[in-house]
ZADREN-175630 format. One record per residue (C-alpha): residue number from 1; x, y negated, z; residue in three letters. Coordinates in Angstrom, 1 decimal, m for minus. Layout:
BEGIN
<atom><seq>NUM</seq><xx>X</xx><yy>Y</yy><zz>Z</zz><type>ALA</type></atom>
...
//
This chain:
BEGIN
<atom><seq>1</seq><xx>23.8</xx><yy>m31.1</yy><zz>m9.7</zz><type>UNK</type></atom>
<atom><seq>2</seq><xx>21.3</xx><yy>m30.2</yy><zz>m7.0</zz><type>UNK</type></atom>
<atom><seq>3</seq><xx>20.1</xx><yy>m26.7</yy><zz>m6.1</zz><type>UNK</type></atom>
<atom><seq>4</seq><xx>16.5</xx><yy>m27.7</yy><zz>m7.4</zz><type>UNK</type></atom>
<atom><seq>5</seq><xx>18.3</xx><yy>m28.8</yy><zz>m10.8</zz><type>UNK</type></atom>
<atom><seq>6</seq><xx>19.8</xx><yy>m25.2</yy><zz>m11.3</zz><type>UNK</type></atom>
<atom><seq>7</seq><xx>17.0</xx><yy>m23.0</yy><zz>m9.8</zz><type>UNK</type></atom>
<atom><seq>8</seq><xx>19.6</xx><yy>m21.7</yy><zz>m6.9</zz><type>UNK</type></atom>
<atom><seq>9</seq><xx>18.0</xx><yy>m20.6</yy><zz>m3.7</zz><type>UNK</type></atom>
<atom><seq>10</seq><xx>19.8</xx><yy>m22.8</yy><zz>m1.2</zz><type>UNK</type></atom>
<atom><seq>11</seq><xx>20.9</xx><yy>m20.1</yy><zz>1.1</zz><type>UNK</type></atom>
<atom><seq>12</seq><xx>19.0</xx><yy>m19.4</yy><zz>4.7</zz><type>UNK</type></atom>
<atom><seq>13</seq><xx>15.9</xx><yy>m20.7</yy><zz>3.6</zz><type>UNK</type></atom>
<atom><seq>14</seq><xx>13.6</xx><yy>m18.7</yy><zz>5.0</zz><type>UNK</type></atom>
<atom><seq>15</seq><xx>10.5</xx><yy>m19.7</yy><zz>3.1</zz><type>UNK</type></atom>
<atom><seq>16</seq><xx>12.2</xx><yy>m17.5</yy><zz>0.0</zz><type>UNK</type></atom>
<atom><seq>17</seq><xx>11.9</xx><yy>m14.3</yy><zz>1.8</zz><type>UNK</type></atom>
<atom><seq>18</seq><xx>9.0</xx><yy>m11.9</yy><zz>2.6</zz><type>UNK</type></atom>
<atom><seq>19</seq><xx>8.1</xx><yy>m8.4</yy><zz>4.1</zz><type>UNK</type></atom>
<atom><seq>20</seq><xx>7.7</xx><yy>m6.9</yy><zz>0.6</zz><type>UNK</type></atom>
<atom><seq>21</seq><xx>10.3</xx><yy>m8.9</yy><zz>m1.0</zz><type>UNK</type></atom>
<atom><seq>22</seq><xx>13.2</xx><yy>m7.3</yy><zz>1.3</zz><type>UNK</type></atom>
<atom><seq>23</seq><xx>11.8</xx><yy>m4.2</yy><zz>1.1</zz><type>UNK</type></atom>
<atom><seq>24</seq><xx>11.3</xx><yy>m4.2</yy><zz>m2.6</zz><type>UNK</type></atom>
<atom><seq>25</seq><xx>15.2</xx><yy>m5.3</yy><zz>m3.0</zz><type>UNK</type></atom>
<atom><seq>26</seq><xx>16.8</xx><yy>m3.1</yy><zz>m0.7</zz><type>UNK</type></atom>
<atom><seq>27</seq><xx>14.4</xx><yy>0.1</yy><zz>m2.3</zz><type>UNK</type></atom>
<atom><seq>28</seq><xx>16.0</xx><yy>m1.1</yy><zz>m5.5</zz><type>UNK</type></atom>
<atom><seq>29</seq><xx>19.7</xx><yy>m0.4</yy><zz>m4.6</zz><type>UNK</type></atom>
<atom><seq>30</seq><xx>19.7</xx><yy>3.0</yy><zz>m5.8</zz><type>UNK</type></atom>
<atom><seq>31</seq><xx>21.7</xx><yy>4.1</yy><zz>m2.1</zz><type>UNK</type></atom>
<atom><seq>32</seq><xx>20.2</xx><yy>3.4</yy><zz>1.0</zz><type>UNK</type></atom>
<atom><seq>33</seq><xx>22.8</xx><yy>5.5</yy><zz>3.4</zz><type>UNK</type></atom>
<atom><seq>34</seq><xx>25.5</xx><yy>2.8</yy><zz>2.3</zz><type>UNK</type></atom>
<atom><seq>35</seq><xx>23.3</xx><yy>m0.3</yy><zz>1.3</zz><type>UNK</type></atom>
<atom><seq>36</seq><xx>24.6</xx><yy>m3.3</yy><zz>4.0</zz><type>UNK</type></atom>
<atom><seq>37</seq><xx>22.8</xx><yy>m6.4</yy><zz>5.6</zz><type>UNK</type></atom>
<atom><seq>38</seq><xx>25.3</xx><yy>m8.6</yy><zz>3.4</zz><type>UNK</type></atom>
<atom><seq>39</seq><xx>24.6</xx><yy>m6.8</yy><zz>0.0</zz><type>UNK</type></atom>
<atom><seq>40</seq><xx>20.8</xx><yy>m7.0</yy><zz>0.7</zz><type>UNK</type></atom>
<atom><seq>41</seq><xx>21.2</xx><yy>m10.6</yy><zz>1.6</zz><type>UNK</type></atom>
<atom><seq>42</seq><xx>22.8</xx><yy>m10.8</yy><zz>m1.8</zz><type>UNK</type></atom>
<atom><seq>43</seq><xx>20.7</xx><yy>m9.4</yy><zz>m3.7</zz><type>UNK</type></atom>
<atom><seq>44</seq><xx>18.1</xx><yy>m11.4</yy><zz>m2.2</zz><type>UNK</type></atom>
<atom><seq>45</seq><xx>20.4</xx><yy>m14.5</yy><zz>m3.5</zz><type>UNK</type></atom>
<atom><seq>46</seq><xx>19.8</xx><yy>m15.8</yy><zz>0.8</zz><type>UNK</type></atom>
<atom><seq>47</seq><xx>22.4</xx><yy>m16.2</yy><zz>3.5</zz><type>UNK</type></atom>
<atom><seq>48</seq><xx>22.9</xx><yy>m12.8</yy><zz>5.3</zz><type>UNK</type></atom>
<atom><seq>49</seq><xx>21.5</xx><yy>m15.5</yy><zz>8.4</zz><type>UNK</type></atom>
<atom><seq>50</seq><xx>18.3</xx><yy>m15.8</yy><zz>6.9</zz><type>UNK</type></atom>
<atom><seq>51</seq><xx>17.7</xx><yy>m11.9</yy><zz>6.2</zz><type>UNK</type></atom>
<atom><seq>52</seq><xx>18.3</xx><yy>m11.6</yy><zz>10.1</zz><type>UNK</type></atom>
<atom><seq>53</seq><xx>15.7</xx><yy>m14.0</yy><zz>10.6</zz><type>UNK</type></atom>
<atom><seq>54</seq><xx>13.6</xx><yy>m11.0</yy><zz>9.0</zz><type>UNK</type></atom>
<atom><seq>55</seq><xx>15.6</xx><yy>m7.8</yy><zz>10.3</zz><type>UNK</type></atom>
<atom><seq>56</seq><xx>18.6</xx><yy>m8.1</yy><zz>12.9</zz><type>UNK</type></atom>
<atom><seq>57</seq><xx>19.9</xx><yy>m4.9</yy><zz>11.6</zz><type>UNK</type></atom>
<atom><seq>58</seq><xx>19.9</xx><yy>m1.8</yy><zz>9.6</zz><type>UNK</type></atom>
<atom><seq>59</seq><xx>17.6</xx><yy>m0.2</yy><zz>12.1</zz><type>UNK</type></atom>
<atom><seq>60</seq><xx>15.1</xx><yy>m3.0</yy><zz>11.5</zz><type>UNK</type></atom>
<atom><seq>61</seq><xx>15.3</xx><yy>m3.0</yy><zz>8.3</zz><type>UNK</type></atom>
<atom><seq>62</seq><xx>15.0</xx><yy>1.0</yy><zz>8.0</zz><type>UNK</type></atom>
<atom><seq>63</seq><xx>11.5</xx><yy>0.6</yy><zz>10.2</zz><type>UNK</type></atom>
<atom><seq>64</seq><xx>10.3</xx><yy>m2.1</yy><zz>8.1</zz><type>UNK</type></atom>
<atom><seq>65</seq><xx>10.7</xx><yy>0.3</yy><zz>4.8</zz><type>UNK</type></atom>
<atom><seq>66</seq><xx>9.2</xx><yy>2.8</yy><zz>6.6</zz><type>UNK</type></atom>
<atom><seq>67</seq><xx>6.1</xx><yy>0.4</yy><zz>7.3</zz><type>UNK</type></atom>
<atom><seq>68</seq><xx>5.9</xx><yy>m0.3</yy><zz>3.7</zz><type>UNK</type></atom>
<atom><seq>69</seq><xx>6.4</xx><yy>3.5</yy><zz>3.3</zz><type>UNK</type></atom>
<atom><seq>70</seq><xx>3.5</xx><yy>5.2</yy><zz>5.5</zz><type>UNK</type></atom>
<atom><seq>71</seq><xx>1.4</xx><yy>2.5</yy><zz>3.8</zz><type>UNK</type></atom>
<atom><seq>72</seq><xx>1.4</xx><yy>3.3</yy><zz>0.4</zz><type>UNK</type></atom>
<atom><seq>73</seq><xx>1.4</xx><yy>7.5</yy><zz>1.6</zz><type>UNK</type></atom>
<atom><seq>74</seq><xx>m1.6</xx><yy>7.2</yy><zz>3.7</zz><type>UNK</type></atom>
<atom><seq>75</seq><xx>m5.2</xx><yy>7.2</yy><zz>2.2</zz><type>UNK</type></atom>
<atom><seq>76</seq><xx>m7.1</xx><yy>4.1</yy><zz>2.9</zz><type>UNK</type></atom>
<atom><seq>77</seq><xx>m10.0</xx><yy>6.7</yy><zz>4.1</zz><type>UNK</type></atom>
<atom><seq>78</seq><xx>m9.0</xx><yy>9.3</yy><zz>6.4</zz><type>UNK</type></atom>
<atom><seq>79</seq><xx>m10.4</xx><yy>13.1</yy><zz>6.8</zz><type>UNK</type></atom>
<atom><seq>80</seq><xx>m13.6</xx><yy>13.4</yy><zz>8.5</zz><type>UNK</type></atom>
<atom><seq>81</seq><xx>m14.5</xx><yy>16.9</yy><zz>10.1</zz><type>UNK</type></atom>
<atom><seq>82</seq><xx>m13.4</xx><yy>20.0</yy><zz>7.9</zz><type>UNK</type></atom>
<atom><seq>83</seq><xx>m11.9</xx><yy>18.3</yy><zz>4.6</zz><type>UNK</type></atom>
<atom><seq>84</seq><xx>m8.4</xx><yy>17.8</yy><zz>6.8</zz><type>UNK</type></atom>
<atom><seq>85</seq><xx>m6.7</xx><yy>19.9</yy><zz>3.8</zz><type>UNK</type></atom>
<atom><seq>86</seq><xx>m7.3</xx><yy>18.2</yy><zz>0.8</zz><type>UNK</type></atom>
<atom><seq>87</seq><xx>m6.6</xx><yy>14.8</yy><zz>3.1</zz><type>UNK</type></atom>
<atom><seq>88</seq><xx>m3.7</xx><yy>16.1</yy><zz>4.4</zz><type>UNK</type></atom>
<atom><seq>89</seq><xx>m2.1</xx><yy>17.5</yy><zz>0.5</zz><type>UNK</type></atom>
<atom><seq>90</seq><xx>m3.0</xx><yy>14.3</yy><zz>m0.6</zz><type>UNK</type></atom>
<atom><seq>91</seq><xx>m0.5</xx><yy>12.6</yy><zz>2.0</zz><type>UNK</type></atom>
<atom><seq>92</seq><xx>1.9</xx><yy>15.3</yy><zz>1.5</zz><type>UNK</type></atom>
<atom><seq>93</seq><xx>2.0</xx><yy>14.7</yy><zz>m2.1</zz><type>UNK</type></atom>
<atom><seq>94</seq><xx>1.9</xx><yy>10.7</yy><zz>m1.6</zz><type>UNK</type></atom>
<atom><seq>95</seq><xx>5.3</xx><yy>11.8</yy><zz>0.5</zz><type>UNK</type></atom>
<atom><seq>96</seq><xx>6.6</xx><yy>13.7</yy><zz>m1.7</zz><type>UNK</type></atom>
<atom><seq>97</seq><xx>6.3</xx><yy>10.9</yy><zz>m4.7</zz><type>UNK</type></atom>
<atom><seq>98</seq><xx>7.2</xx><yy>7.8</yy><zz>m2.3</zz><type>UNK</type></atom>
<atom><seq>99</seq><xx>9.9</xx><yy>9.8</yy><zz>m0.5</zz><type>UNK</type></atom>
<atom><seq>100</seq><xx>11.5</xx><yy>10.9</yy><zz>m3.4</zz><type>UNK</type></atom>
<atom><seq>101</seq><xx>11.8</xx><yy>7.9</yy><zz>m5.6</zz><type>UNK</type></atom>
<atom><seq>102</seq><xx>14.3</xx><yy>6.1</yy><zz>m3.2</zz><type>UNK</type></atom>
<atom><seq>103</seq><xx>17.7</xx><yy>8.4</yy><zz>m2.8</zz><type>UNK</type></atom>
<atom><seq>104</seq><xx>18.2</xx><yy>9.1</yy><zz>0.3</zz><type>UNK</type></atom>
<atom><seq>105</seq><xx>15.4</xx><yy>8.4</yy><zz>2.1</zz><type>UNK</type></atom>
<atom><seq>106</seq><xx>13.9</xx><yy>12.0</yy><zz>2.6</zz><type>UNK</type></atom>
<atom><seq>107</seq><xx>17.6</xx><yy>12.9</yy><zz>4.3</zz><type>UNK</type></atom>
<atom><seq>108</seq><xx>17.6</xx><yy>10.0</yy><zz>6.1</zz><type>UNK</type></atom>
<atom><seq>109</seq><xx>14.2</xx><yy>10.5</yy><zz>8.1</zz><type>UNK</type></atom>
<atom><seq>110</seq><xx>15.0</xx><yy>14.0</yy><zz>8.7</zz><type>UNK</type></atom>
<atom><seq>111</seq><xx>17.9</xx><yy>13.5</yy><zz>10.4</zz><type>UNK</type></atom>
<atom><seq>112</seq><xx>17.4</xx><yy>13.0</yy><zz>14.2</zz><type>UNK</type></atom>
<atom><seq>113</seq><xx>17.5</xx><yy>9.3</yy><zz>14.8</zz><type>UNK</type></atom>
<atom><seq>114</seq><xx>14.4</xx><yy>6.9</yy><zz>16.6</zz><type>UNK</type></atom>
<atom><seq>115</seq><xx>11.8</xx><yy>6.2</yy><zz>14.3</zz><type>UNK</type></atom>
<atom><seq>116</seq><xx>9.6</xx><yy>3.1</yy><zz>13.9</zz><type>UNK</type></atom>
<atom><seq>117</seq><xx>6.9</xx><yy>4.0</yy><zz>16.3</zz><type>UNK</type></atom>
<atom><seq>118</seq><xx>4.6</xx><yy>1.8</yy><zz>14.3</zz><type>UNK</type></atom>
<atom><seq>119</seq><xx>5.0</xx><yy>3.6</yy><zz>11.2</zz><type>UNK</type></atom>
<atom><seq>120</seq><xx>5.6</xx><yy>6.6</yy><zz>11.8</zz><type>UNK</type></atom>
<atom><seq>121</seq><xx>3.1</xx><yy>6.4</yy><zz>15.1</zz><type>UNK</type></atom>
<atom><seq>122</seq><xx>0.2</xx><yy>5.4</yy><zz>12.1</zz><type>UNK</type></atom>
<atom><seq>123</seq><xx>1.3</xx><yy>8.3</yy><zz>10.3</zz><type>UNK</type></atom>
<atom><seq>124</seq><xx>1.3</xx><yy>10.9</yy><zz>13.6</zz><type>UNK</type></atom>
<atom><seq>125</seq><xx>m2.3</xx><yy>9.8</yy><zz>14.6</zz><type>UNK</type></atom>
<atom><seq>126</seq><xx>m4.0</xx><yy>9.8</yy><zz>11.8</zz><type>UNK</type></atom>
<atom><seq>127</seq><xx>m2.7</xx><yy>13.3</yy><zz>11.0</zz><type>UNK</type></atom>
<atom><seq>128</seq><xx>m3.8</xx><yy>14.3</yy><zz>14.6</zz><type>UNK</type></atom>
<atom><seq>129</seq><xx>m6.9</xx><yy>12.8</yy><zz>14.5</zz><type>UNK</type></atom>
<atom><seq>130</seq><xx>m7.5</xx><yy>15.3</yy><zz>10.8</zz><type>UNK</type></atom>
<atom><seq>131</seq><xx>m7.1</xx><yy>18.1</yy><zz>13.1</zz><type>UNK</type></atom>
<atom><seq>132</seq><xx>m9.0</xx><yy>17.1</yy><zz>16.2</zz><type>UNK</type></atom>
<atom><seq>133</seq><xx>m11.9</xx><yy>16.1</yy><zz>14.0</zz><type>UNK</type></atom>
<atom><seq>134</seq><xx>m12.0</xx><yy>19.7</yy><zz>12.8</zz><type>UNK</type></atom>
<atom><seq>135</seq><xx>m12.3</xx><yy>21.1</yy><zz>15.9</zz><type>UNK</type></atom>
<atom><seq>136</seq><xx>m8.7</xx><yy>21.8</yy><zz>16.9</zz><type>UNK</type></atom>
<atom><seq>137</seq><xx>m7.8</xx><yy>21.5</yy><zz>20.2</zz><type>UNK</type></atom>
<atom><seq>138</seq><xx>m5.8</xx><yy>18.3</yy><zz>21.2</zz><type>UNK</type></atom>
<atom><seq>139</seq><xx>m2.8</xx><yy>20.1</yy><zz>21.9</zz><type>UNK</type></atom>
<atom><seq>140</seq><xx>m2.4</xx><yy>22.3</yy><zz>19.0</zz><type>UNK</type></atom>
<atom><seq>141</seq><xx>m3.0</xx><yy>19.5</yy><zz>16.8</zz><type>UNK</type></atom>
<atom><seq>142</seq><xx>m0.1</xx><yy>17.5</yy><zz>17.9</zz><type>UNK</type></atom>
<atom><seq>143</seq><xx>1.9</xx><yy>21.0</yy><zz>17.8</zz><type>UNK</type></atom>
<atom><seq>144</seq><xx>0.4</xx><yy>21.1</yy><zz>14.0</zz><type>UNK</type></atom>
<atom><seq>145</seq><xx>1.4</xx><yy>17.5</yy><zz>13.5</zz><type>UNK</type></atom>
<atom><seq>146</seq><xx>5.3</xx><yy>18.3</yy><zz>14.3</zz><type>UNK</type></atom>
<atom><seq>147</seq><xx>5.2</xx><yy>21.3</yy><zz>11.7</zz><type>UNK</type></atom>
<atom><seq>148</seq><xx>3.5</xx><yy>19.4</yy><zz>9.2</zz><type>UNK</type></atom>
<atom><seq>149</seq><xx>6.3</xx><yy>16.4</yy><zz>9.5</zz><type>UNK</type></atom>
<atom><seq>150</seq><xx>8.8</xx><yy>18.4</yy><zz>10.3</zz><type>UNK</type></atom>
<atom><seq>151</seq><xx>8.4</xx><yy>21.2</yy><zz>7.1</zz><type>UNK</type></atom>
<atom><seq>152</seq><xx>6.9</xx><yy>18.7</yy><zz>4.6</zz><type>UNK</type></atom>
<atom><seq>153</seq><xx>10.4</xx><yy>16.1</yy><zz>5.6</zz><type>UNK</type></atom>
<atom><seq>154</seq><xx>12.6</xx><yy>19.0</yy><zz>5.6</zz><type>UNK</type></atom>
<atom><seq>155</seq><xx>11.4</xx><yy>20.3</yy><zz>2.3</zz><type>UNK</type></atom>
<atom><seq>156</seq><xx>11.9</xx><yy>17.1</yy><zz>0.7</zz><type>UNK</type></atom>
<atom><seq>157</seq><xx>15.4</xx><yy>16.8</yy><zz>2.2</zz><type>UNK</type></atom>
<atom><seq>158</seq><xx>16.7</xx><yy>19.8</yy><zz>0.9</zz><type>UNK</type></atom>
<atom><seq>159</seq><xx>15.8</xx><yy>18.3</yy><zz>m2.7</zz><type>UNK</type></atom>
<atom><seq>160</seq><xx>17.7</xx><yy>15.6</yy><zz>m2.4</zz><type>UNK</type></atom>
<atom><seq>161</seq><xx>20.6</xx><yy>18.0</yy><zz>m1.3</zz><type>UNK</type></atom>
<atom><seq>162</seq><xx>20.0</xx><yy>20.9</yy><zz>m2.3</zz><type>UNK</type></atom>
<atom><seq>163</seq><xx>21.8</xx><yy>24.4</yy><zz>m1.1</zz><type>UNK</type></atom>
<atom><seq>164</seq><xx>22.8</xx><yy>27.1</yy><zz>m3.5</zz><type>UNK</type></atom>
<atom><seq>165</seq><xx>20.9</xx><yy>29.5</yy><zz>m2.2</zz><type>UNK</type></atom>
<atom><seq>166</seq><xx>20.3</xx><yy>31.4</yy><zz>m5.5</zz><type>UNK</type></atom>
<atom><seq>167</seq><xx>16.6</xx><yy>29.8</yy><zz>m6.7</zz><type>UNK</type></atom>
<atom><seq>168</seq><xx>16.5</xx><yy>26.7</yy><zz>m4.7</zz><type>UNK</type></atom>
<atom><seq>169</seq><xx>13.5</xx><yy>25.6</yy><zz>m2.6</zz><type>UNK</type></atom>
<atom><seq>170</seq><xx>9.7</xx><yy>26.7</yy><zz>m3.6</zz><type>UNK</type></atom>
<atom><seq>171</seq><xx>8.3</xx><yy>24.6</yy><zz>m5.8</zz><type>UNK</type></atom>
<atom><seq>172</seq><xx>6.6</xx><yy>22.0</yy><zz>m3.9</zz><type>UNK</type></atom>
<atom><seq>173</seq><xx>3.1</xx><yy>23.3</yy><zz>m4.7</zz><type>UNK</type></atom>
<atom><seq>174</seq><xx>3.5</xx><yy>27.0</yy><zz>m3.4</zz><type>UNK</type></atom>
<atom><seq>175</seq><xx>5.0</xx><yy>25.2</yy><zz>m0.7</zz><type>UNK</type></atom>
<atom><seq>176</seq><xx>2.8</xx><yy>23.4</yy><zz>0.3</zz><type>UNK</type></atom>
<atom><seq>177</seq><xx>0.1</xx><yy>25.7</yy><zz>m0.3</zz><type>UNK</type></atom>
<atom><seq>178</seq><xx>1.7</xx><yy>28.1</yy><zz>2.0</zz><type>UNK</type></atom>
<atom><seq>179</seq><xx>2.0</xx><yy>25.5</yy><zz>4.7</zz><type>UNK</type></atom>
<atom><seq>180</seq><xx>m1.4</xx><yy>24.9</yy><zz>4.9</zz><type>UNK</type></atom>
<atom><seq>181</seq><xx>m2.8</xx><yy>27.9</yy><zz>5.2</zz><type>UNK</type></atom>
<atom><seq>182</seq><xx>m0.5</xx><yy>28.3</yy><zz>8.4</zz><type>UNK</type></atom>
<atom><seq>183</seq><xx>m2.4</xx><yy>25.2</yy><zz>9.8</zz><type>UNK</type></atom>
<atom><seq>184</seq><xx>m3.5</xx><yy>24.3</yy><zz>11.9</zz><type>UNK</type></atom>
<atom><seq>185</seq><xx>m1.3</xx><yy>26.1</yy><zz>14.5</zz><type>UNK</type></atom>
<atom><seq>186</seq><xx>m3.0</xx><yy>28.3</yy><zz>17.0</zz><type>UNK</type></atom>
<atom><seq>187</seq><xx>m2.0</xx><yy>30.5</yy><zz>20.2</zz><type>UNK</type></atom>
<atom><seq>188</seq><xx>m0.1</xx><yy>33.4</yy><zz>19.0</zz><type>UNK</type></atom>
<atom><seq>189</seq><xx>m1.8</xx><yy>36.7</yy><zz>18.9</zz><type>UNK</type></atom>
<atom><seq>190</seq><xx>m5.5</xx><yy>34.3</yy><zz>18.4</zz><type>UNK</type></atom>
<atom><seq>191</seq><xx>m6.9</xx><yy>35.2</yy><zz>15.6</zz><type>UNK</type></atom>
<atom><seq>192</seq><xx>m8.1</xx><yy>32.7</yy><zz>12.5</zz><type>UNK</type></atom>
//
């Protein structure tokens, strides 16, 4: 019997594979921290060869769910002069619900390592450009960016592995309340 009788994928052809399709299956695996190029290729039902055609590695592959990632977090219309807050809880809270559905994730982007600048780039200047179309001052709205990222990531990395610190972390609300009230940052000592 021939593949085409069956309704097997021949493997390596790379006609059966796409940028949501990978993403999709390796988002599905329920582990990302220990999913391989051979399992994905499996799961795929193509030759580990024609995944690479797609992604040569797990870094590649890491940026391209991160692509798919800051897409479905970021608003198609961004903030335009003082409504940067509502703009900016609505991608927080698009994080927190993307981040969060795939284990691991969260932990993964908070731990040092290079990230896609294409994603992650998107993500830094449209968040900058909230700020500086309010009025902040270039500068302290790429300072305002890194605590943004950096709390809002952090935050959602400690519920994925959370510390016994007697309560737990904030509920993500009051969090993220208090977070934005502390942007955007400013000089120390200047007043609001």
């Amino acid at each position: 019997m021939d593949d085409a009788a069956t309704g097997r994928n021949r493997p390596g052809r790379p006609a059966q594979l796409n940028r949501e399709r990978i993403v999709d299956a390796a988002l599905s695996t329920g582990n990302l921290d220990t999913l391989t190029m051979r399992e994905l290729a499996a799961r795929l039902t193509v030759s580990h060869s024609a995944l690479y055609r797609w992604v040569k590695n797990r870094e590649q592959l890491f940026d391209l769910i991160s692509e798919v990632m800051i897409e479905r977090i970021l608003p198609d219309d961004g903030p335009s002069g003082d409504d940067w807050r509502p703009w900016l809880a609505d991608v927080a809270r698009a994080m927190h619900d993307q981040f969060l559905a795939v284990p691991g994730y969260a932990t993964r982007s908070s731990r040092p390592h290079r990230h896609s600048s294409h994603s992650f780039g998107r993500l830094r200047s449209e968040v900058i450009a909230a700020f500086t179309n309010a009025g902040v001052d270039p500068d302290l709205a790429e300072q305002s960016w890194y605590i943004f990222i950096t709390s809002v990531v952090s935050w959602l990395a400690a519920q994925e592995n959370p510390l016994d610190l007697g309560h737990g972390t904030p509920r993500f609300e009051l969090f993220l309340d208090v977070l934005l009230r502390g942007l955007p940052a400013r000089e120390p000592g200047a007043e609001r």
